[in-house]
C-alpha positions as CSV (number, residue, x, y, z in Angstrom):
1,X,37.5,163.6,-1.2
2,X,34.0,162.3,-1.0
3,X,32.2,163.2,2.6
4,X,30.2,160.4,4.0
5,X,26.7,161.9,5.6
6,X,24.1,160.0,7.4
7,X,20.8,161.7,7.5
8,X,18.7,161.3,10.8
9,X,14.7,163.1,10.7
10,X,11.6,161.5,11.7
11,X,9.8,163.1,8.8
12,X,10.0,160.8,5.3
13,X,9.8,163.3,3.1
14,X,12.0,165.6,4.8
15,X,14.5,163.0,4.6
16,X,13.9,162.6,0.7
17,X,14.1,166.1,-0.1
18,X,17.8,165.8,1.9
19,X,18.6,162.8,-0.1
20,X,18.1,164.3,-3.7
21,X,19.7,167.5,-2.7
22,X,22.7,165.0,-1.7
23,X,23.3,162.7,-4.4
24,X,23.5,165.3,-7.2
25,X,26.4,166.3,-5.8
26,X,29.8,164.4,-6.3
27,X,31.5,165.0,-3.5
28,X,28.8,163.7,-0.8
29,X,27.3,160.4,-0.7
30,X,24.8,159.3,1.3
31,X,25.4,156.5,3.4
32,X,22.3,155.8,5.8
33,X,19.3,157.3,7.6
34,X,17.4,156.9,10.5
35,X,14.4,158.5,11.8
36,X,14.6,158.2,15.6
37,X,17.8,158.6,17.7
38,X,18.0,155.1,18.7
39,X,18.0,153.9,15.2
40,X,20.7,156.4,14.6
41,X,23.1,155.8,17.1
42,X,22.6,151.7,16.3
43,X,23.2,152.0,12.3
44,X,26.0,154.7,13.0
45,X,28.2,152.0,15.0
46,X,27.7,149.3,12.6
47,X,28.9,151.3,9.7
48,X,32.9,150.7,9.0
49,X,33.9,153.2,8.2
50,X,32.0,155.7,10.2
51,X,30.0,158.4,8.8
52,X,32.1,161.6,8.2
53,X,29.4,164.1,9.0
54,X,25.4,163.2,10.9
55,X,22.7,165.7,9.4
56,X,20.8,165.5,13.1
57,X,17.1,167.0,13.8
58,X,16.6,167.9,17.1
59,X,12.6,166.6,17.6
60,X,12.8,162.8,17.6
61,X,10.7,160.4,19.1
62,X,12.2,158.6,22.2
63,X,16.0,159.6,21.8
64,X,15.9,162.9,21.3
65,X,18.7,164.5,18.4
66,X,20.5,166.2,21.8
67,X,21.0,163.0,23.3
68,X,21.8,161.1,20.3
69,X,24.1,163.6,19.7
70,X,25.9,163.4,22.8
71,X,26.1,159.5,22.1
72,X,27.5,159.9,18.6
73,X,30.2,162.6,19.1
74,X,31.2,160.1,22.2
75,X,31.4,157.2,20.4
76,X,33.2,158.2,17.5
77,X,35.0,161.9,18.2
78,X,35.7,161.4,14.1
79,X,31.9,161.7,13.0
80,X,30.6,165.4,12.7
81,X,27.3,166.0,14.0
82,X,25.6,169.4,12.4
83,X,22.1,169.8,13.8
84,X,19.4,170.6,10.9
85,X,16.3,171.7,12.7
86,X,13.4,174.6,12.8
87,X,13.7,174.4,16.7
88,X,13.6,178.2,17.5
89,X,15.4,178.5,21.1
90,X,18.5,179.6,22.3
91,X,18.4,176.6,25.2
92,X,17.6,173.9,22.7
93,X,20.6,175.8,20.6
94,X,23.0,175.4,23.6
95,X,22.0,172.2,25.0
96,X,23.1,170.7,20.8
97,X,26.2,172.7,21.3
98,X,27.0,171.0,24.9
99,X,26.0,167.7,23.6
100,X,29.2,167.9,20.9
101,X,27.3,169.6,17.5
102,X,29.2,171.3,15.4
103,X,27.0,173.9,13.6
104,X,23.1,174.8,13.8
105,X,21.1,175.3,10.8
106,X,17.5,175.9,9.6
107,X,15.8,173.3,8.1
108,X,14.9,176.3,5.2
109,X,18.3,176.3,4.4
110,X,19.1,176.4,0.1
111,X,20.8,173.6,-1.3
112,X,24.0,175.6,-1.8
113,X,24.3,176.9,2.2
114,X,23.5,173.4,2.8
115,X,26.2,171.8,1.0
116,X,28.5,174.4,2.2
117,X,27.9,173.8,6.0
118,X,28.3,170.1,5.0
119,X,32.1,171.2,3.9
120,X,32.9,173.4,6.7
121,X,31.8,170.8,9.5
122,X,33.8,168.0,7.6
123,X,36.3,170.1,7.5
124,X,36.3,170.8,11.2
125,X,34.7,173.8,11.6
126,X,31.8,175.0,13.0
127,X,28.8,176.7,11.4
128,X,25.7,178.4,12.6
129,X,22.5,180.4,10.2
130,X,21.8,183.4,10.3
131,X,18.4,182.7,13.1
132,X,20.9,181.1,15.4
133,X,23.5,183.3,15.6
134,X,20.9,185.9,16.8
135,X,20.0,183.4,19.2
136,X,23.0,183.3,20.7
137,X,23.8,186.9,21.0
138,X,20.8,187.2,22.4
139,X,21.3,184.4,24.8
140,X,24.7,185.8,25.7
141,X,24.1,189.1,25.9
142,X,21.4,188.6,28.6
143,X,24.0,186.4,30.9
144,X,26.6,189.5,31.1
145,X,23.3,192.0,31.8
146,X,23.2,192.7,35.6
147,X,20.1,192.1,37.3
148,X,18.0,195.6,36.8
149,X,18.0,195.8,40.7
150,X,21.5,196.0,40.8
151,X,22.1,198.2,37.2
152,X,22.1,201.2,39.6
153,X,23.6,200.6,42.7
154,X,24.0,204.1,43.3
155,X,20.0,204.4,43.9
156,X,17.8,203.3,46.4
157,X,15.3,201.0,46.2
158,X,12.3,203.2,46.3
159,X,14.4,205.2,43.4
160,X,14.6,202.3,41.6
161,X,11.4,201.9,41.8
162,X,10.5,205.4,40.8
163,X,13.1,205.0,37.7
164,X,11.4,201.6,36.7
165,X,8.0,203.7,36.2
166,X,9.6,206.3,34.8
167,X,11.3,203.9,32.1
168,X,7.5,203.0,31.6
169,X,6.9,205.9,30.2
170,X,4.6,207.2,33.1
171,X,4.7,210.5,34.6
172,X,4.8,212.3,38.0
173,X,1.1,211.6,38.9
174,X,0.9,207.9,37.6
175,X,3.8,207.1,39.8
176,X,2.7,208.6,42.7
177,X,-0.5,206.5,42.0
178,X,1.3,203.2,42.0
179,X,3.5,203.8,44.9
180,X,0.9,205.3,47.0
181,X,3.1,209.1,46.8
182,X,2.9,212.3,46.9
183,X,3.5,214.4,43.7
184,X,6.4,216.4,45.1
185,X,7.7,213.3,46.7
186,X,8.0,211.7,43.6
187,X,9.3,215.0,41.8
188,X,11.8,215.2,44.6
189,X,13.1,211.6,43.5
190,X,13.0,212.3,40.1
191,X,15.4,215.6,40.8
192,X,18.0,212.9,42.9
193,X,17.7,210.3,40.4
194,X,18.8,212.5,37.6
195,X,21.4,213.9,39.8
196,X,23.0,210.1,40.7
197,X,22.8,209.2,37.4
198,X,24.4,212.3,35.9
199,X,21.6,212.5,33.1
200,X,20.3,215.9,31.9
201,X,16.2,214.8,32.2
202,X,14.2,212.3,32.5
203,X,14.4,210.8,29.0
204,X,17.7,210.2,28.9
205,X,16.8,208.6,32.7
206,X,14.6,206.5,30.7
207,X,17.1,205.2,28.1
208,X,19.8,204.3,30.5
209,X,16.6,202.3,32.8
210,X,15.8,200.6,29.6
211,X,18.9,199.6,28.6
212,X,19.4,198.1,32.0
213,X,16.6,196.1,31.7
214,X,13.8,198.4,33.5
215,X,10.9,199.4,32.1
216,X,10.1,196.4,30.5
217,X,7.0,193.5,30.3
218,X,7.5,191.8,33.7
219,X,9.8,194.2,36.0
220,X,7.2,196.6,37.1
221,X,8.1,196.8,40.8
222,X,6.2,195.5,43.8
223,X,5.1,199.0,45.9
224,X,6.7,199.3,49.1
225,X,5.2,201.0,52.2
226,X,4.3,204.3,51.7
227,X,6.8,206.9,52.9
């Protein structure tokens, strides 16, 4: 069976290096291109019969390939859309996905990964690079992690904060610096914090704070009153 593919890019010469890789092959033909997402959408419903599988950027002027995708996979549910793009983000990613794409891949892909993907989405599956799939662990992965204000209910807030410092890697003194403490106030929630969190010291303290999401660029926390 020879797939059907319609190439959509706003860069020429992108679109010829697609083309070549394409036609060498007997088992895809090439069978129109656009480079804007209006164009595509317009030369997709005129073609009878409809293209099996749409090699879609995402970076279009006007239309972009989201919303043209979302218009393709509407119009005809039998037309694969398989984004091709050097987008790096997880929302761009999931916004293709949402639209009705069925696989993600770099635009660095080899001919042979290419021509495989090609298969697999005609095919009805689905089929992401290596880039994306990090993506979207990544993505994932930071929906199911709580909130680092609520990783450790079992702690106060000014523990918290003493535990986000700590997973900063600072010691006694510097903390009691940046919450306006004394030493032995701050040794005193270091003892209790270790204690709630059933950890033998304060590096593994640190770890757990870490893995929570403490300790990082951007959750330093605000210093309350003294007490």
């Amino acid at each position: 069976m020879t797939i059907s593919v319609f190439l959509v890019d706003d860069h020429p010469a992108f679109r010829d290096g697609l083309r070549v890789a394409l036609d060498t092959t007997e088992t895809i033909k090439v069978v129109g291109e656009a480079d804007t997402g209006e164009e595509a959408v317009r030369l997709l419903q005129a073609l009878d019969p409809r293209a099996d599988v749409v090699l879609m950027d995402i970076k279009l002027t006007g239309c972009s390939g989201i919303a043209a995708t979302r218009l393709i996979t509407a119009d005809a549910t039998a037309t694969k859309v398989l984004i091709v793009s050097a987008a790096d983000d997880a929302d761009i990613t999931i916004g293709a996905l949402r639209a009705g794409a069925r696989g993600f891949i770099d635009k660095s892909v080899c001919r042979e990964d290419l021509l495989r993907s090609i298969h697999i989405v005609a095919r009805g599956g689905a089929v992401f690079g290596a880039r994306t799939v990090a993506q979207l662990d990544n993505y994932f992965s930071k929906l199911h992690r709580p909130p680092p204000q609520l990783a450790f209910p079992e702690l106060s807030d000014r523990e918290t904060q003493v535990l986000d410092l700590l997973a900063h890697g600072h010691d006694n003194r510097r903390i009691a610096r940046e919450l306006v403490l004394a030493e032995k106030t701050v040794r005193n929630h270091v003892t209790r914090i270790l204690m709630k969190l059933r950890v033998p010291d304060r590096t593994a303290a640190a770890v757990r704070a870490r893995d929570a999401g403490l300790g990082r660029a951007g959750t330093k926390s605000q210093p309350l009153d003294a007490i």
